[in-house]
C-alpha positions as a Python dict, from the first residue, in 0.01 Angstrom:
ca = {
    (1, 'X'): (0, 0, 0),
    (2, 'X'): (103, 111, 342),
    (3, 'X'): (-113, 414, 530),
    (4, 'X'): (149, 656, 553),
    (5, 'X'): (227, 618, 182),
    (6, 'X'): (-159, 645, 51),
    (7, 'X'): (-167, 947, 299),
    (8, 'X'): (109, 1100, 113),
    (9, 'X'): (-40, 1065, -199),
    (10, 'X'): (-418, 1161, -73),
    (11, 'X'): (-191, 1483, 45),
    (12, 'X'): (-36, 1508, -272),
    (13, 'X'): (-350, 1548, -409),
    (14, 'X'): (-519, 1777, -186),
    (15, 'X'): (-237, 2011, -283),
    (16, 'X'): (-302, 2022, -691),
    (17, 'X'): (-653, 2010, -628),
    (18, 'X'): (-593, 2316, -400),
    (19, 'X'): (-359, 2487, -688),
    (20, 'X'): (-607, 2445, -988),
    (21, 'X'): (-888, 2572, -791),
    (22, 'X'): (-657, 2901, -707),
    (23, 'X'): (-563, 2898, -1076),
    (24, 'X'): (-961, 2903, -1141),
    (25, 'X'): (-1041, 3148, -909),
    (26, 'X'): (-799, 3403, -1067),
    (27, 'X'): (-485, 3384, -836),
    (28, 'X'): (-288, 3284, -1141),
    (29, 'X'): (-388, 3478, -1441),
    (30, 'X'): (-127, 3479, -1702),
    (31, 'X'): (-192, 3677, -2013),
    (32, 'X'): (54, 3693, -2358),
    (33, 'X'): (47, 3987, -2478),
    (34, 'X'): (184, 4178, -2128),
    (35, 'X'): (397, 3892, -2021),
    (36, 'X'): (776, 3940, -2030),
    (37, 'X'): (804, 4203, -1734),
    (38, 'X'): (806, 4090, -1380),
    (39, 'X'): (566, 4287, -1177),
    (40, 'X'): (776, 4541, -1037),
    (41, 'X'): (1056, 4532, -1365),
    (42, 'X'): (1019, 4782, -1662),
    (43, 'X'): (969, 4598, -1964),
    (44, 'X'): (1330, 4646, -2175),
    (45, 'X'): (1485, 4432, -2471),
    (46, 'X'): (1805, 4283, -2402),
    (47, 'X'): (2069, 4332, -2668),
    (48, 'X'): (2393, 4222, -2685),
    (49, 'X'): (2669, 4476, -2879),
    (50, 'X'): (2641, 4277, -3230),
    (51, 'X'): (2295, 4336, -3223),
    (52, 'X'): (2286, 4728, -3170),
    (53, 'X'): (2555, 4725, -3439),
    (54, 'X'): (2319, 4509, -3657),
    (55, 'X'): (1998, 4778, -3583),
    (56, 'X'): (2211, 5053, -3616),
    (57, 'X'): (2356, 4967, -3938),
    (58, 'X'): (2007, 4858, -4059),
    (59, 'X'): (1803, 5171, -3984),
    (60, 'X'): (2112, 5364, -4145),
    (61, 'X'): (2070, 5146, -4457),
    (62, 'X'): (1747, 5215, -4474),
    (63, 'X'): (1695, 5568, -4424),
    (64, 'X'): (2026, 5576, -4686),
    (65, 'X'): (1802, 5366, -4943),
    (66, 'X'): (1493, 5577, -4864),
    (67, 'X'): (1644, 5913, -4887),
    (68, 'X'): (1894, 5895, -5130),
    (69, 'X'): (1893, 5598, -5357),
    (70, 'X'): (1496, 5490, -5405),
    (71, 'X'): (1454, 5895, -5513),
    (72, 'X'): (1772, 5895, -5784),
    (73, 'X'): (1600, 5547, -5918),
    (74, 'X'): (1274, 5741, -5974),
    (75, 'X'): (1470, 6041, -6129),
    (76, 'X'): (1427, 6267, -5833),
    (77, 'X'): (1793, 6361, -5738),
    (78, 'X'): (1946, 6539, -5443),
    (79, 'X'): (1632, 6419, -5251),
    (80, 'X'): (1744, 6619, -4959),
    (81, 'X'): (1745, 6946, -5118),
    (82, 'X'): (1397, 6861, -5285),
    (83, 'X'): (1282, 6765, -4923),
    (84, 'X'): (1464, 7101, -4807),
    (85, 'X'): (1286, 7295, -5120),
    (86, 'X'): (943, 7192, -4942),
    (87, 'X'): (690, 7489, -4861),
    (88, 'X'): (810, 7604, -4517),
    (89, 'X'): (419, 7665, -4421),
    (90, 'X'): (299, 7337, -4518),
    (91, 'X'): (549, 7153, -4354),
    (92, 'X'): (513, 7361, -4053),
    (93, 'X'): (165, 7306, -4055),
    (94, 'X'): (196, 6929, -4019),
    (95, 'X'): (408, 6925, -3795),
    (96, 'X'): (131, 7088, -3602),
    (97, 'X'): (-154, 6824, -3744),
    (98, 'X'): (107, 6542, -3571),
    (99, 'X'): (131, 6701, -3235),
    (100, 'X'): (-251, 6705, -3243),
    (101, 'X'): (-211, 6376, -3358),
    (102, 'X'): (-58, 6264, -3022),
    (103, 'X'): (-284, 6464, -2820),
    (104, 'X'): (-589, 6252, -2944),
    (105, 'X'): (-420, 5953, -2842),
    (106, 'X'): (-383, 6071, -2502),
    (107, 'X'): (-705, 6133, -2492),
    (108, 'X'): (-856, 5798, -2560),
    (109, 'X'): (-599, 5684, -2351),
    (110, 'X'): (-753, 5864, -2083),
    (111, 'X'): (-1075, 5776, -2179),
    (112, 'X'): (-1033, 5414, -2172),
    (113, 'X'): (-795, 5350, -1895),
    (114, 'X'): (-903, 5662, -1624),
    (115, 'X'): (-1227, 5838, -1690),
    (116, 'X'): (-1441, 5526, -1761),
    (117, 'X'): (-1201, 5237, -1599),
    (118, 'X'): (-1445, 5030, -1306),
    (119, 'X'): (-1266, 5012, -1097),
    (120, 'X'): (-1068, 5372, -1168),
    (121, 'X'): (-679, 5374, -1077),
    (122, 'X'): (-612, 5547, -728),
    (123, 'X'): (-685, 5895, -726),
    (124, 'X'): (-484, 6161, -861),
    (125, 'X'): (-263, 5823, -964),
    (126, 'X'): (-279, 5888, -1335),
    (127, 'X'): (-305, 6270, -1433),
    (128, 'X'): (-268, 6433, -1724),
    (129, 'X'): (119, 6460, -1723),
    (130, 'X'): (154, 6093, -1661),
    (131, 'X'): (-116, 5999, -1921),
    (132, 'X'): (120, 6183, -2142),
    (133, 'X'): (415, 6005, -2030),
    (134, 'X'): (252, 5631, -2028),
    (135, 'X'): (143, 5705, -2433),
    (136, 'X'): (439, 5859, -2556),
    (137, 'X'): (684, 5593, -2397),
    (138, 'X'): (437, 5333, -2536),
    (139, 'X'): (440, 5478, -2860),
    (140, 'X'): (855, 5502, -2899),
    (141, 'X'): (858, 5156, -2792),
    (142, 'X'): (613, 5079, -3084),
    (143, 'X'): (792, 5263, -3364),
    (144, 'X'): (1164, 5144, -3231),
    (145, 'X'): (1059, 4764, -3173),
    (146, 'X'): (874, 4494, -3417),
    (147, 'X'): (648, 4255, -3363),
    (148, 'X'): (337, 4467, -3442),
    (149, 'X'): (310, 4697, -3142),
    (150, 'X'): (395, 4451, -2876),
    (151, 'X'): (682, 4624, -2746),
    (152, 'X'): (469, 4952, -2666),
    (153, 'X'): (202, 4758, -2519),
    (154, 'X'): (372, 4534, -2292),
    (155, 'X'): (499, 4915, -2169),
    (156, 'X'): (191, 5040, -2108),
    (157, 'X'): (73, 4730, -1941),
    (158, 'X'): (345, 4743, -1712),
    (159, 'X'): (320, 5160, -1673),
    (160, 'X'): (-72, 5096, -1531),
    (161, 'X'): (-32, 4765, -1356),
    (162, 'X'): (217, 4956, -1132),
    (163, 'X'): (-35, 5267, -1092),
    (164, 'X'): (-232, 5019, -882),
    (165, 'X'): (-491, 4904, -1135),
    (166, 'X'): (-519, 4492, -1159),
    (167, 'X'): (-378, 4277, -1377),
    (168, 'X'): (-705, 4128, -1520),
    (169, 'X'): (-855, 4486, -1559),
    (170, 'X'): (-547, 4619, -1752),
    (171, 'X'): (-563, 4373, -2042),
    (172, 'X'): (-918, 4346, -2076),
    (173, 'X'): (-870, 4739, -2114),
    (174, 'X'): (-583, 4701, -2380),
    (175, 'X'): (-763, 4519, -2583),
    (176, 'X'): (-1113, 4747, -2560),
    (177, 'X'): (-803, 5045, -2644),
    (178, 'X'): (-683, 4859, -2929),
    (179, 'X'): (-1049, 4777, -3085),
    (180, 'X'): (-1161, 5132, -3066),
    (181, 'X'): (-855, 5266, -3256),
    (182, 'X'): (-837, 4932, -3506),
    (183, 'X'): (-1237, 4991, -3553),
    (184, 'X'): (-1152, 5332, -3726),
    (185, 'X'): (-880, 5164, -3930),
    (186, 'X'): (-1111, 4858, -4076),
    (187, 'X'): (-1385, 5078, -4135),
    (188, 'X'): (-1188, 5304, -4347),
    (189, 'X'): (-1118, 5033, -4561),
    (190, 'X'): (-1465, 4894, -4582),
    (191, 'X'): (-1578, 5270, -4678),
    (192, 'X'): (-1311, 5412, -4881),
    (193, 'X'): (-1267, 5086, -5063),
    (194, 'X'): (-1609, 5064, -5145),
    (195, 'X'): (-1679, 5408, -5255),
    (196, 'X'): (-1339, 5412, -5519),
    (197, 'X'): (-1491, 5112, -5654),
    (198, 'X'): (-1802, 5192, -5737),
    (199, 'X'): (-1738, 5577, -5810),
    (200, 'X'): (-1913, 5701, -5484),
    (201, 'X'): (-1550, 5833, -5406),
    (202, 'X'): (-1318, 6012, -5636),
    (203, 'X'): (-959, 5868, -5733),
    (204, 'X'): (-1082, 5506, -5905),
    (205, 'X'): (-855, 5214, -5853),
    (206, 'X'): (-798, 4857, -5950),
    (207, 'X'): (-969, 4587, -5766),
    (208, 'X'): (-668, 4485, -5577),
    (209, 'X'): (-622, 4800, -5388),
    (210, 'X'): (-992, 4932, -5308),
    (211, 'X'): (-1206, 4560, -5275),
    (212, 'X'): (-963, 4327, -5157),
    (213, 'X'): (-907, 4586, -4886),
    (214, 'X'): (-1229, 4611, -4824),
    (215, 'X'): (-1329, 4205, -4817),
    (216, 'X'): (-998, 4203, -4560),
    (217, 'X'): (-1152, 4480, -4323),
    (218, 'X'): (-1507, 4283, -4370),
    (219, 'X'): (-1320, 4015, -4206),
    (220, 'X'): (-1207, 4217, -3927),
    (221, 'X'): (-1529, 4350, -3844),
    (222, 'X'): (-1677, 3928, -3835),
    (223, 'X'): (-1403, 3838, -3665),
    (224, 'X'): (-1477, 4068, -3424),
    (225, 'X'): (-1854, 4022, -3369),
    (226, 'X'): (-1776, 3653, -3334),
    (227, 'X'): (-1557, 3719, -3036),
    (228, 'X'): (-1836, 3960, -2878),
    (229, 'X'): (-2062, 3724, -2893),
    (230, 'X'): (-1856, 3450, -2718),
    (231, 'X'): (-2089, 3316, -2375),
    (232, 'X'): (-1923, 3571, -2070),
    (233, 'X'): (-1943, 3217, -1883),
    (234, 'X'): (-1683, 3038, -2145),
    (235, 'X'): (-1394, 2943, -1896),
    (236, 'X'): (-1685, 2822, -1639),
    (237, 'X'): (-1804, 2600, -1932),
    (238, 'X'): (-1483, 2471, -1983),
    (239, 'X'): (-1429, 2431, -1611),
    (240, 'X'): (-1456, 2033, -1671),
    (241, 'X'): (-1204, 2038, -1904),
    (242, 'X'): (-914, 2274, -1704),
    (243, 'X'): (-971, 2007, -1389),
    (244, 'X'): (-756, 1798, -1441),
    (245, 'X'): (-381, 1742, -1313),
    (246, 'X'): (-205, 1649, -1680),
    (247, 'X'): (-105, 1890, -1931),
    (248, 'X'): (-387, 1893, -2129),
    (249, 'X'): (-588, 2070, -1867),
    (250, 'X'): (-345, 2319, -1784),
    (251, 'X'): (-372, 2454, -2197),
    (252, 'X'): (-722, 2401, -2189),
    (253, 'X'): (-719, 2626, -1883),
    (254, 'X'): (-493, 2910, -2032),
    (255, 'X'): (-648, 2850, -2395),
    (256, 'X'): (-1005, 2952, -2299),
    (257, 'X'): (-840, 3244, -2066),
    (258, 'X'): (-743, 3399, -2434),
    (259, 'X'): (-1098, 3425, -2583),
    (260, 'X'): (-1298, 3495, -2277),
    (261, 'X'): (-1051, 3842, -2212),
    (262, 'X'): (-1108, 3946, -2603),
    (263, 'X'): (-1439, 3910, -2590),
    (264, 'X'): (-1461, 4113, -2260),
    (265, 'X'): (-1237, 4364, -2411),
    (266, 'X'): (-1448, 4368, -2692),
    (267, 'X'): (-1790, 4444, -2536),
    (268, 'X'): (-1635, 4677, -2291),
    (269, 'X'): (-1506, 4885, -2663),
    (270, 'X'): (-1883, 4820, -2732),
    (271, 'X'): (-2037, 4969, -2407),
    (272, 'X'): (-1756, 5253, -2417),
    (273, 'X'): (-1920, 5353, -2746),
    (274, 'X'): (-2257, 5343, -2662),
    (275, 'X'): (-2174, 5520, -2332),
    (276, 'X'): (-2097, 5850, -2626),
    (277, 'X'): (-1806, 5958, -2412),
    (278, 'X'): (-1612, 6249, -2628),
    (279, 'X'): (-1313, 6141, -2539),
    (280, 'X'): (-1357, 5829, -2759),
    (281, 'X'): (-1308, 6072, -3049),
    (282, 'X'): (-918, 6097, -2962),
    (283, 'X'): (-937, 5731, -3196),
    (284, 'X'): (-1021, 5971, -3496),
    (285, 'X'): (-802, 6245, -3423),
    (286, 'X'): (-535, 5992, -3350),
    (287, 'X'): (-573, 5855, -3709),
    (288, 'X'): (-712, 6155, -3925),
    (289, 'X'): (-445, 6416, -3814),
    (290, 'X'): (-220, 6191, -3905),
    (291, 'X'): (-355, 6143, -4255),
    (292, 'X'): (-353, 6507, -4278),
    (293, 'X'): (7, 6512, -4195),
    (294, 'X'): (41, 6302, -4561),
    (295, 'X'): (-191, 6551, -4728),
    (296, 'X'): (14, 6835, -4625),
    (297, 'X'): (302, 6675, -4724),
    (298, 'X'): (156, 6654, -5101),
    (299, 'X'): (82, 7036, -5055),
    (300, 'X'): (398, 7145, -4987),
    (301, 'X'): (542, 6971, -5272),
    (302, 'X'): (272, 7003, -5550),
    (303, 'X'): (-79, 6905, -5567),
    (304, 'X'): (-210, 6686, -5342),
    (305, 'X'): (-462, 6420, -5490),
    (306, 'X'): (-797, 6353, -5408),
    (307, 'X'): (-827, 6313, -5054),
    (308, 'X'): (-1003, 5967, -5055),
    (309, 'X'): (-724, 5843, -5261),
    (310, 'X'): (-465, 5941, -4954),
    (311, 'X'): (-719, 5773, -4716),
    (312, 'X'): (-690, 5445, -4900),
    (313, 'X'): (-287, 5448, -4964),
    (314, 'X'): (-226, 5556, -4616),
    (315, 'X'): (-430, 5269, -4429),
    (316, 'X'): (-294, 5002, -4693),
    (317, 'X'): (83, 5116, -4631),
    (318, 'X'): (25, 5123, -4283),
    (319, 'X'): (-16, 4749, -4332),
    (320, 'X'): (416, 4790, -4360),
    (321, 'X'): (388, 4771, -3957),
    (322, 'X'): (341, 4406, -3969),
    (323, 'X'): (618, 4326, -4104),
    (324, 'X'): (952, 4267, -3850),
    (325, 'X'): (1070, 4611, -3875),
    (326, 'X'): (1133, 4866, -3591),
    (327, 'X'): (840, 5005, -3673),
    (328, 'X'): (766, 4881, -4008),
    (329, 'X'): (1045, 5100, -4129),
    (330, 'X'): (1080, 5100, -4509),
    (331, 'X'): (767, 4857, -4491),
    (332, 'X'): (565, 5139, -4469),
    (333, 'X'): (718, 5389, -4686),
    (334, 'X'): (715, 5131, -4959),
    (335, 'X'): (359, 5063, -4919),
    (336, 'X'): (260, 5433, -4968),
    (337, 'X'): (421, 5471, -5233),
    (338, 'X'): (315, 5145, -5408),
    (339, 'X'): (-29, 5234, -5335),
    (340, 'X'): (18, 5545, -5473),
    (341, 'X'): (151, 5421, -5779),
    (342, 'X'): (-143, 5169, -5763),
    (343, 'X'): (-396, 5486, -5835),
    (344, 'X'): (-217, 5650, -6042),
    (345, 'X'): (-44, 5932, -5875),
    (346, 'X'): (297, 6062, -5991),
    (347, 'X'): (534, 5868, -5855),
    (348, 'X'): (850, 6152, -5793),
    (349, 'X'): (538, 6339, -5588),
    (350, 'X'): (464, 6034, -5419),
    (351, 'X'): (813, 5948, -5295),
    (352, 'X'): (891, 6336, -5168),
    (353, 'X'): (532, 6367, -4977),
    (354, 'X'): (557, 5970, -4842),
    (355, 'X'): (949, 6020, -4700),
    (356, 'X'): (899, 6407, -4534),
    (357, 'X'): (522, 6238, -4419),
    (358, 'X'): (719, 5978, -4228),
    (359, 'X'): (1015, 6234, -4144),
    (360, 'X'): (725, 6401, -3951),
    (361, 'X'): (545, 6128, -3825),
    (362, 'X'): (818, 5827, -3726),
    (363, 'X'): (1108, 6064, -3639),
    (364, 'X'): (1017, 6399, -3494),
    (365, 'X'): (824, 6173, -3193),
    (366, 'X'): (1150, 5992, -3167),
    (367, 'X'): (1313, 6204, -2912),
    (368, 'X'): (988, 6380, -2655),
    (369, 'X'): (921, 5973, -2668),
    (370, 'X'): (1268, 5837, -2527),
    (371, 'X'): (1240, 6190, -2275),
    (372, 'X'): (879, 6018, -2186),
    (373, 'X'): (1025, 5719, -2141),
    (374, 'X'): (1268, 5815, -1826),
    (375, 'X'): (1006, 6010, -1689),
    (376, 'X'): (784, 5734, -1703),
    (377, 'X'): (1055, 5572, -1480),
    (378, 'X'): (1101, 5831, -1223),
    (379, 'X'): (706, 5851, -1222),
    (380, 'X'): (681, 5479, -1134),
    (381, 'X'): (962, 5539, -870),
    (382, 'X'): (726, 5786, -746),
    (383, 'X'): (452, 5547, -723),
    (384, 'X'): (600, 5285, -496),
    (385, 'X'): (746, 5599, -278),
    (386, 'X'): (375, 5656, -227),
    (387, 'X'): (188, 5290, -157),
    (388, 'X'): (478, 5120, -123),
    (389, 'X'): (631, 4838, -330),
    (390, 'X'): (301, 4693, -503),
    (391, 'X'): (312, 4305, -399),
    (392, 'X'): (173, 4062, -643),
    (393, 'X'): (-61, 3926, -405),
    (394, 'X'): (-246, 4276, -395),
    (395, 'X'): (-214, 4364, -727),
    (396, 'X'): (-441, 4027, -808),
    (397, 'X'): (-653, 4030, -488),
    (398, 'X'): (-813, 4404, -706),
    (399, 'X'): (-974, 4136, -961),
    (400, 'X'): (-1305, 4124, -780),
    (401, 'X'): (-1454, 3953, -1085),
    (402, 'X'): (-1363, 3520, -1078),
    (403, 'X'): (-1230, 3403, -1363),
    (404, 'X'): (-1497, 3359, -1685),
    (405, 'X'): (-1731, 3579, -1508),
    (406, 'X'): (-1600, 3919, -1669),
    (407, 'X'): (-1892, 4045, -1954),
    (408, 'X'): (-1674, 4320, -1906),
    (409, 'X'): (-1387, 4575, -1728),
}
């Protein structure tokens, strides 16, 4: 072999040595859940005419089934003028309990990603009015798109990556957000289920729709204290493996990324907890004013049943937004309303409170959301008027911590 060709080759690989140990030190973190946006793009769905006609024409048929067909197969007809014959009070009322709702969720929000965020976004970057903005963007982009969620937080991913805050920090963050809201909806459950099963709790129920709940939730919480206890070290451990120039290493290298973030974003939920910061509470405002909404909505059209029985059919439809629906529509309403039926409750009741619930909850947001949404834009436009187009060089140089050394963000 001549000189100048093994010197090409020892140069060849100086320069893939040189890239994997950038990729190890951080330079090139790549996470799934957030990916899809360029740094400096807003994350949007491309559709092509045929498939707004499709999504149109589905959420038509849907409501259409919801409102006006389901209701005349359970023997409630004209379901609008039952929904109309609602008490005024009650319905005014919840659409109070949702605003307050909302509100809670903008204050974990703030909680999480401002008050107790190390390093905090740039000051004055992230005020009330944007929190507000960030959320209710996120949270349009969750009820209009499938996929559980992912299309509201890719948004808010993108919404605080360009406030300034790194790349790293932001989705070991997301995930601590999305523990300390999921924590309340497992452990409902685990509590409710148990306590309708064995009479602690009034309302009953079979063993399908108060244990196996509960056994599910169970699962969540192990699954979750697995993950915490995951070594902070993991991708250094696996450092031997990632080394290498073939394909194999490169997975290995983005495979152990994936565990070691969860488990930081799990004991940074953890630490948030024990740190006893109110703002945490938003989680169970978030959820329980919007279980109130549904008990209200059983008010205004007759007796509401026992509250514990609401808890239970509320968290077990909610299971509807896993489904690929925009926003597990008709998923969810179907769920109520079979878990309703599940306890016992009477099923015209059921299908009046369930649809003006979700009239509340799904569509009334609709619109301040989409508002949020260009705001959010202009307020990003804002941003770079005031740093300065945010390069992706400095956005990952702010990840002081190397990679597998993060116990948490």
């Amino acid at each position: 072999m001549s000189t100048s060709r093994r010197e090409h080759e020892e140069g060849g690989e100086e320069v893939r040595t040189g890239k994997i140990e950038r990729e190890e030190e951080g330079e090139e973190i790549r996470f799934a859940a957030i990916r899809g946006a360029g740094e400096d793009e807003m994350p949007r769905v491309l559709l092509t005419r045929r498939q707004i006609v499709a999504f149109g024409v589905f959420v038509l048929l849907v409501v259409g089934f919801l409102y006006f067909v389901l209701p005349n197969l359970a023997g409630v007809s004209s379901t609008v003028h039952h929904l109309e014959g609602g008490d005024k009070w009650w319905i005014a009322i919840g659409v109070v309990l949702e605003a307050l709702s909302f509100a809670g969720y903008v204050v974990l929000f703030r909680s999480v990603f401002v008050v107790n965020a190390d390093p905090p976004p740039p000051p004055g970057r992230i005020g009330w009015r944007e929190s507000y903005e960030v959320t209710m963007a996120g949270l349009v982009a969750t009820r209009l798109f499938a996929a559980a969620g992912a299309g509201g937080v890719a948004l808010t991913a993108w919404a605080l990556r360009r406030s300034g805050m790194a790349p790293r920090l932001v989705a070991c963050r997301m995930v601590a957000f999305m523990v300390l809201l999921y924590v309340i909806y497992a452990g409902s459950l685990l509590l409710d289920g148990i306590g309708l099963a064995t009479g602690l709790f009034p309302g009953g129920g079979s063993f399908a729709i108060t244990i196996v709940p509960a056994v599910v939730a169970a699962i969540m919480f192990a699954a979750a204290g697995a993950v915490a206890l995951l070594p902070g070290d993991l991708e250094r451990r696996l450092e031997g493996w990632a080394t290498g120039a073939g394909r194999f290493s490169h997975w290995v290298a983005r495979a152990a990324a994936v565990p070691a973030l969860a488990a930081s974003g799990v004991r940074t939920a953890i630490g948030l907890v024990r740190s006893r910061d109110p703002g945490l509470l938003g989680a169970a405002a978030w959820w329980g004013f919007d279980i109130a909404v549904l008990w209200g909505m059983f008010h205004a059209f007759g007796s509401a049943p026992s509250f514990t029985v609401i808890w239970m059919a509320y968290f077990v439809g909610m299971l509807g937004n896993l489904l690929p629906l925009p926003g597990g529509l008709g998923g969810v309403e179907g769920g109520m309303i079979g878990a309703f039926a599940a306890f016992g409750v009477d099923f015209n009741l059921s299908v009046l409170a369930v649809l003006s619930y979700r009239a509340i909850s799904f569509w009334l947001p609709t619109l301040p959301g989409v508002v949020a949404y260009f705001q959010l834009r202009r307020t990003v436009a804002r941003w770079k008027d005031e740093q300065g187009v945010l390069t992706t060089a400095d956005a990952r140089s702010g990840s002081a911590a190397p990679a597998g050394a993060l116990h948490g963000c």
